[in-house]
C-alpha positions in Angstrom: 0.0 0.0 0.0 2.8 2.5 0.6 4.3 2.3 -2.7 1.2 2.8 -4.8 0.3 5.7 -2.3 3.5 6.9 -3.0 3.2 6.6 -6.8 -0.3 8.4 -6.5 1.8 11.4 -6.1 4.1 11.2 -9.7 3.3 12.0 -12.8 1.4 9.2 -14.9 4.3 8.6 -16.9 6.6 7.6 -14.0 4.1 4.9 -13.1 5.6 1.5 -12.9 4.4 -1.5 -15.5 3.8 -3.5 -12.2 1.6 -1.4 -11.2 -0.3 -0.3 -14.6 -0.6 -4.0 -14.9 -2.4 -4.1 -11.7 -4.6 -1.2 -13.0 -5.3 -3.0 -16.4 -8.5 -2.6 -18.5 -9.5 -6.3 -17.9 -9.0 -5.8 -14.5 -10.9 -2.5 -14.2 -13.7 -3.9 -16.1 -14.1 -7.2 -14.3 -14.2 -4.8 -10.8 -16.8 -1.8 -12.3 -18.9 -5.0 -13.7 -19.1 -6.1 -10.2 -19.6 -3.0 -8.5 -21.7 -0.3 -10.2 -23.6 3.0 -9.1 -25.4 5.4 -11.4 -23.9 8.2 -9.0 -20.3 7.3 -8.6 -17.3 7.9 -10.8 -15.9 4.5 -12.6 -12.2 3.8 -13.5 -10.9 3.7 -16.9 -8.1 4.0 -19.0 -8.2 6.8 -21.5 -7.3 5.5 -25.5 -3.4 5.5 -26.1 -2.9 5.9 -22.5 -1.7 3.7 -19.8 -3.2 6.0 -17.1 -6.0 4.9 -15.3 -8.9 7.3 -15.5 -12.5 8.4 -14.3 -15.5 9.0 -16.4 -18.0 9.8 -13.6 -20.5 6.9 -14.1 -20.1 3.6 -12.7 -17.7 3.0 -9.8 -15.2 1.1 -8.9 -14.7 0.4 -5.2 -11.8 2.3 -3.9 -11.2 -0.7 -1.4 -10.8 -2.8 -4.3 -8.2 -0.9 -5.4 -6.1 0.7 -3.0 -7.2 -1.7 0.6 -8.8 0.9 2.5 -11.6 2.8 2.4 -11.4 6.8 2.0 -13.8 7.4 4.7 -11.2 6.2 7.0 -9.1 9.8 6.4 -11.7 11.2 8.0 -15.0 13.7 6.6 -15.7 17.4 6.7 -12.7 19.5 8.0 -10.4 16.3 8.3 -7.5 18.2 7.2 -7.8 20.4 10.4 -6.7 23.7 8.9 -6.9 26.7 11.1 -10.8 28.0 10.0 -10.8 30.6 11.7 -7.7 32.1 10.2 -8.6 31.2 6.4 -9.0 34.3 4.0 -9.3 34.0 0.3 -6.3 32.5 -0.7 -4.8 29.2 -2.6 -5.0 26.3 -0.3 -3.3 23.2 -1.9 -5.9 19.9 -1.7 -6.4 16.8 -3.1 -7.1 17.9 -6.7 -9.8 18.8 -9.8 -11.8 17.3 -12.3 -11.2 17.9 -15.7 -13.1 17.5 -18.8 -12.0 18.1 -22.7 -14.5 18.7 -25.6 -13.3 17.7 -29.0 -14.3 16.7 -32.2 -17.5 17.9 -31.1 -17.9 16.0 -28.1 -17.0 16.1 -24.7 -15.1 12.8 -23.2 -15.6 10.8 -20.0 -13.9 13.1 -17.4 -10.8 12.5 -15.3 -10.0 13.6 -11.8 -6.3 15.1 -11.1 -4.2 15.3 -8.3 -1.4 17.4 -9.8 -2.3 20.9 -9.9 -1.0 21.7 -13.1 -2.4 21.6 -17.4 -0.3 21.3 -20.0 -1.6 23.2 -23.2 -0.3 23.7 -26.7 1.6 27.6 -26.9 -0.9 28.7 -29.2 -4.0 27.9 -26.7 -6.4 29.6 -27.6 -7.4 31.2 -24.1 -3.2 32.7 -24.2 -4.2 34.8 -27.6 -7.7 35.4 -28.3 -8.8 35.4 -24.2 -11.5 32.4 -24.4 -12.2 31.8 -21.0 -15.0 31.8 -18.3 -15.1 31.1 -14.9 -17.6 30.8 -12.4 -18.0 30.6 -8.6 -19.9 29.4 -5.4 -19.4 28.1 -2.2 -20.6 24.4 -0.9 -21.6 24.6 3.2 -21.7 22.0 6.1 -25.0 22.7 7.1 -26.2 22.4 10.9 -27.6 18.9 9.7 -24.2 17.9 9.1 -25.1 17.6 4.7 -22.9 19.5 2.2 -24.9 21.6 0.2 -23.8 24.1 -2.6 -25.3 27.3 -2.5 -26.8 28.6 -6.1 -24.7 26.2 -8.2 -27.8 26.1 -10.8 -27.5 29.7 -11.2 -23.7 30.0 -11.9 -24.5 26.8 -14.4 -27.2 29.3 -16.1 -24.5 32.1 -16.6 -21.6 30.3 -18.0 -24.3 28.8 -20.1 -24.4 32.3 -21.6 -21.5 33.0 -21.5 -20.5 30.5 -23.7 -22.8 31.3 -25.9 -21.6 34.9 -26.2 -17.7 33.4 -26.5 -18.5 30.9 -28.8 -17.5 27.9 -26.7 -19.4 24.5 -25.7 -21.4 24.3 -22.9 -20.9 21.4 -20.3 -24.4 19.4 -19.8 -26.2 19.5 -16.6 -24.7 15.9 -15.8 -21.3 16.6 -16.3 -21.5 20.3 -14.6 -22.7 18.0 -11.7 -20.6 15.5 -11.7 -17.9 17.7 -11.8 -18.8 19.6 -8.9 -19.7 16.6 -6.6 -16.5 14.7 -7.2 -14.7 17.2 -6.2 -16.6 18.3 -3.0 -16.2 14.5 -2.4 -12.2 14.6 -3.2 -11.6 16.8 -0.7 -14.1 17.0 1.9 -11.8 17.0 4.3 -11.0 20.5 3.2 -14.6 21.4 4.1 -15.0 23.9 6.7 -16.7 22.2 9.4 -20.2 23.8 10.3 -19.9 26.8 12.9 -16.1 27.5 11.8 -17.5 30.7 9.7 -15.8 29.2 6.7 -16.9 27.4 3.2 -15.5 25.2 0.8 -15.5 27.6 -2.6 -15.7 26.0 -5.7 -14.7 27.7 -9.2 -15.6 26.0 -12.5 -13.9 27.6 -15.4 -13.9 26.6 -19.1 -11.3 27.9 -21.6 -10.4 27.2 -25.4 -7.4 24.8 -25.0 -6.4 24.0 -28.9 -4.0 25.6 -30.9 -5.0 28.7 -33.3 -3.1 30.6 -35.2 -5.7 33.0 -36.6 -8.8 34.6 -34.6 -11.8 32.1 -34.3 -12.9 29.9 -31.7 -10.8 27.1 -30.4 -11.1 24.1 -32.1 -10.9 22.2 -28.4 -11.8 23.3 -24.8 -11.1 22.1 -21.2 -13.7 22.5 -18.2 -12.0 22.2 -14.8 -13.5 22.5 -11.4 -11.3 22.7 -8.1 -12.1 23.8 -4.8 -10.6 25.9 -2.3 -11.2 26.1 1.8 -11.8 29.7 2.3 -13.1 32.4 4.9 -12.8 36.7 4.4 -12.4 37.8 1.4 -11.6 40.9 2.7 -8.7 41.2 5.3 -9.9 43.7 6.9 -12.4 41.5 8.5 -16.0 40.3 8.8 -18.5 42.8 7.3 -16.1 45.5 8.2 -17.5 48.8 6.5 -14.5 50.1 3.6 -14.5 53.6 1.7 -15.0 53.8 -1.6 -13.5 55.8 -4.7 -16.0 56.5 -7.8 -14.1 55.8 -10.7 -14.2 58.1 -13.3 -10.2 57.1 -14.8 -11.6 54.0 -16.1 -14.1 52.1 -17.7 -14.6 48.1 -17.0 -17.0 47.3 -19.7 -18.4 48.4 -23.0 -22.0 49.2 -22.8 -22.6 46.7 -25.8 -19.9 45.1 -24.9 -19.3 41.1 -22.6 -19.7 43.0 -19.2 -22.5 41.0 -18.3 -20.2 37.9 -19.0 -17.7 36.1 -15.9 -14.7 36.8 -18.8 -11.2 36.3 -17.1 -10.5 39.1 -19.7 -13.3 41.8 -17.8 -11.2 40.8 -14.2 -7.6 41.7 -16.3 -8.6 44.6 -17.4 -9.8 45.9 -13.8 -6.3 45.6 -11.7 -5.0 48.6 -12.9 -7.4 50.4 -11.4 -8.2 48.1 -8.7 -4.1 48.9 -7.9 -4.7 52.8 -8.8 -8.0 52.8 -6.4 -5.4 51.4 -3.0 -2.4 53.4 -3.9 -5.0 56.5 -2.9 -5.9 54.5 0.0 -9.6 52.9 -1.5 -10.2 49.5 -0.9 -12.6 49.0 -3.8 -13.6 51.2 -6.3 -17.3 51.9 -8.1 -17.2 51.9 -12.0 -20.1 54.5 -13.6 -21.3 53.5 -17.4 -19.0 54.1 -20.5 -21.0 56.0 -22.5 -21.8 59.2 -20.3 -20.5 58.8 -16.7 -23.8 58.7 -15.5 -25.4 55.8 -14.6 -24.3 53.6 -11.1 -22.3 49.9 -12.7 -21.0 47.8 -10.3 -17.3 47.9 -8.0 -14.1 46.0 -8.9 -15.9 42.5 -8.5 -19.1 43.3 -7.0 -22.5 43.9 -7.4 -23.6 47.7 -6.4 -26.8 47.8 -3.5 -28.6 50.8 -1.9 -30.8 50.8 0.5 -33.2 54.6 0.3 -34.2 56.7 2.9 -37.3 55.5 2.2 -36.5 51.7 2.7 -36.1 50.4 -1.3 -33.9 48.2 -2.5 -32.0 49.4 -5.2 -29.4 48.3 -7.6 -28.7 49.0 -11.1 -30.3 47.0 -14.0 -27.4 47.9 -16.8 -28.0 44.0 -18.6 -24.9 44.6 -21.0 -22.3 45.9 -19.1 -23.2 44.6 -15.4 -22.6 41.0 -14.5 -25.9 38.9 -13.3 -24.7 38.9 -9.7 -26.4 35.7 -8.0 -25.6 37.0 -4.5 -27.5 39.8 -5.5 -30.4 38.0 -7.2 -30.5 36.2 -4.0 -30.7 39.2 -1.7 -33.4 40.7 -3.6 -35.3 37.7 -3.1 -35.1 38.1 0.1 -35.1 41.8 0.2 -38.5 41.5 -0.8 -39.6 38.5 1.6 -38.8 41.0 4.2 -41.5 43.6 2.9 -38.9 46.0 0.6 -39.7 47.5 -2.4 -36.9 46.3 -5.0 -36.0 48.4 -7.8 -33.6 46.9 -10.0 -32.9 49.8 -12.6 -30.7 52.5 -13.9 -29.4 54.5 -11.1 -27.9 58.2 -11.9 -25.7 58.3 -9.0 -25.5 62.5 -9.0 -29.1 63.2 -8.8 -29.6 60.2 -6.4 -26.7 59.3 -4.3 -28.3 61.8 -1.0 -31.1 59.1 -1.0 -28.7 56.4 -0.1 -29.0 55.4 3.9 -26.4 52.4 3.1 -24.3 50.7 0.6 -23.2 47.5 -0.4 -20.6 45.3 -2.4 -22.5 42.0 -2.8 -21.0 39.3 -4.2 -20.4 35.3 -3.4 -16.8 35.8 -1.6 -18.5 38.4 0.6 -22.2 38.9 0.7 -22.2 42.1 1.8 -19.4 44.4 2.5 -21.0 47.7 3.8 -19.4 51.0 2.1 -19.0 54.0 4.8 -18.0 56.6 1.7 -18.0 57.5 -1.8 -15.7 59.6 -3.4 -15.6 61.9 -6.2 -12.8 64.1 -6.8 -13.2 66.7 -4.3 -16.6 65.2 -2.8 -17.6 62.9 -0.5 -20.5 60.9 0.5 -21.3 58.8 4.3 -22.9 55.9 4.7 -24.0 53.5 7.6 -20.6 52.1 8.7 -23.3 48.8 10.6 -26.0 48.9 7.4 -28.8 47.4 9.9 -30.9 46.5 6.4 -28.0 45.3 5.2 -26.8 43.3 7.8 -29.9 41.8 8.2 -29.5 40.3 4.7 -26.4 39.1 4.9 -27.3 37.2 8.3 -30.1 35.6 6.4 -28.4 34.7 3.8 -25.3 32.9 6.0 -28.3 31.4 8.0 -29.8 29.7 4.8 -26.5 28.5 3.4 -25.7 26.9 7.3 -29.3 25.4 6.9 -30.4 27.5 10.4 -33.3 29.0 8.1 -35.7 27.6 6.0 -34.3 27.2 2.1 -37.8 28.2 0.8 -36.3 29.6 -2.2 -34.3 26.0 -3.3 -30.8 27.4 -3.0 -29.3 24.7 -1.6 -28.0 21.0 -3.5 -27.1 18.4 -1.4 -24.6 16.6 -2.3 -24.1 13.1 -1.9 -21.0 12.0 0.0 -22.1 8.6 0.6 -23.5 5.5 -1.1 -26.3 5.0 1.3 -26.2 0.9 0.1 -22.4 0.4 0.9 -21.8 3.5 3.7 -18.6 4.2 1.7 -17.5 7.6 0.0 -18.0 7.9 -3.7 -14.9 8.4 -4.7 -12.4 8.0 -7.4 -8.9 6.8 -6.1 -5.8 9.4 -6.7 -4.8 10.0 -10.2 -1.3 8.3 -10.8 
């Protein structure tokens, strides 16, 4: 056992023929005939390789194949990480899933230990920018589940995203799959409930074949990892930051793919993300291209007010403004707790002395209340503790910890164990 576990770590082509014979297709086959499940991953090996693989659809016991079973490292927060001192920061764990479309088709799936892709220099993600990512966070819940919180909804974005980009959409099953396998991989790595952290999962699709000339890529790889996390902010938990209206630059087109989770929209922001802290601003607000007039959103969140006289309002700017699902999420809410939501074109000069609080919404924060605005010479206060906002945000954190009601369907289980067998569904480690 210690030498395969050791040879789990190495790169496929250092594996050993003794132990590639061990892993043969026969003898993968003979074990995923015996054991099956229409919700586990099954072992494979991929054509012309002499790696094993996963296409996520019958199993193969991982007792069978490595002697122990993976329940036996332990469940949520296993790998006993400091919670409480977590940020939103890289955290190494136990690997992705991976899937390639080609020819038109996507393949089975494989699951990765080793952090790192290798792509052709003339990707097309490195020259013509096709890539989209996505993000959401999975939640032990007081019940002791996992649960992901609006993965349906990021699904329906990069959906149109792709469309807009010109790239392949992954099917409900696979997008699933994907996302289960590797809350299962590394559950461990979950934040146990009442440690104030989640587990954050990022699916991200980009055009992986070479292309010389402009035009979509001719292949495309959809990867989803996850990452322990807890601030995003470090200057703590809904701690109220000051503001700088950004009038230097503008972070979408108004007919442009604003409205789009493009890797190329977040690029083109740190410059003035970096420009906004140099001056001392945390995060900066971006007003429309066209006339400098209309409320957009901050560096990489959502813009809310709440009015004097108790509305809801954020900006409804459908080209240039990304679908925020924290935010769709809060107006739900917003309005289950008797506000008036107005989701419309905000001109910030004329209304900005109706605004009692404001907020950066978004799925790494929430809600991070904004004390000021600035503009040039002027500034504006705010609540520095929002109390309509706050009250949001609690309810939200209470749904996604299952200590409210989830009457809205937010939450997706997800299935750690085979209730027949009482054993993780789980792919052994890549070799």
């Amino acid at each position: 056992m210690t030498r395969i576990h050791h040879m789990a770590t190495v790169a496929s082509t250092a594996v050993s023929s003794a132990i590639r014979a061990r892993f043969s297709i026969a003898a993968v086959a003979a074990a995923t005939a015996k054991k099956r499940s229409p919700l586990a991953p099954c072992i494979g090996l991929r054509a012309g390789s002499s790696t094993p693989t996963s296409s996520l659809g019958g199993v193969v016991s991982p007792t069978d194949l490595w002697g122990s079973d993976p329940q036996s490292n332990g469940g949520v927060g296993a790998a006993n990480l400091n919670w409480g001192e977590l940020g939103f920061e890289y955290v190494p764990t136990n690997g992705h899933t991976r899937y390639v479309w080609k020819d038109g088709k996507w393949d089975s799936g494989t699951y990765q230990r080793d952090p790192y892709i290798s792509i052709h220099i003339l990707g097309n993600v490195f020259h013509y920018g096709q890539a989209l990512f996505e993000g959401f966070k999975a939640f032990q819940t007081r019940d002791g589940s996992v649960a992901t919180f609006v993965d349906d909804k990021c699904m329906a974005r990069m959906e149109h995203g792709t469309k807009r980009f010109r790239m392949p959409m992954p099917p409900r099953d696979i997008w699933e799959s994907a996302i289960d396998e590797v809350i299962r991989q590394n559950v461990g790595f979950v934040p146990p409930y009442g440690s104030g952290g989640s587990f954050y999962v990022r699916p991200f699709i980009f055009g992986s074949g070479p292309r010389l000339g402009l035009g979509p890529s001719t292949e495309f790889t959809f990867v989803v990892f996850g990452n322990p996390v807890g601030s995003y902010y470090k200057t703590g938990q809904l701690q109220a930051l000051d503001a700088l209206v950004n009038d230097e630059y503008d972070r979408a087109a108004p007919l442009g793919c604003g409205d789009c989770k493009a890797a190329g929209n977040y690029a083109a922001d740190l410059e003035s993300m970096v420009m906004a802290k140099n001056k001392g601003f945390a995060i900066s607000l971006y007003l429309d291209g066209k006339e400098r007039r209309y409320v957009e959103e901050f560096n990489t969140s959502n813009f809310v007010a709440i009015t004097k006289d108790g509305r809801y309002l954020t900006p409804d700017m459908p080209r240039s403004v990304l679908a925020g699902n924290t935010n769709t999420v809060l107006r739900l809410i917003a309005a289950d707790m008797g506000l008036k939501v107005e989701m419309r074109k905000i001109d910030f000069e004329a209304e900005v002395d109706t605004f009692v609080e404001v907020g950066a919404v978004g799925t790494a924060v929430v809600v991070t209340p904004i004390k000021s605005l600035t503009r040039g010479e002027r500034v504006w206060q705010f609540a520095e503790q929002p109390p309509v906002l706050k009250e949001l945000h609690d309810r939200v954190r209470a749904i996604q910890q299952g200590e409210m009601e989830d009457k809205h369907n937010w939450l997706r289980k997800v299935a750690l164990e085979d209730p027949k067998r009482k054993r993780l569904l789980s792919i052994y480690p890549a070799l």
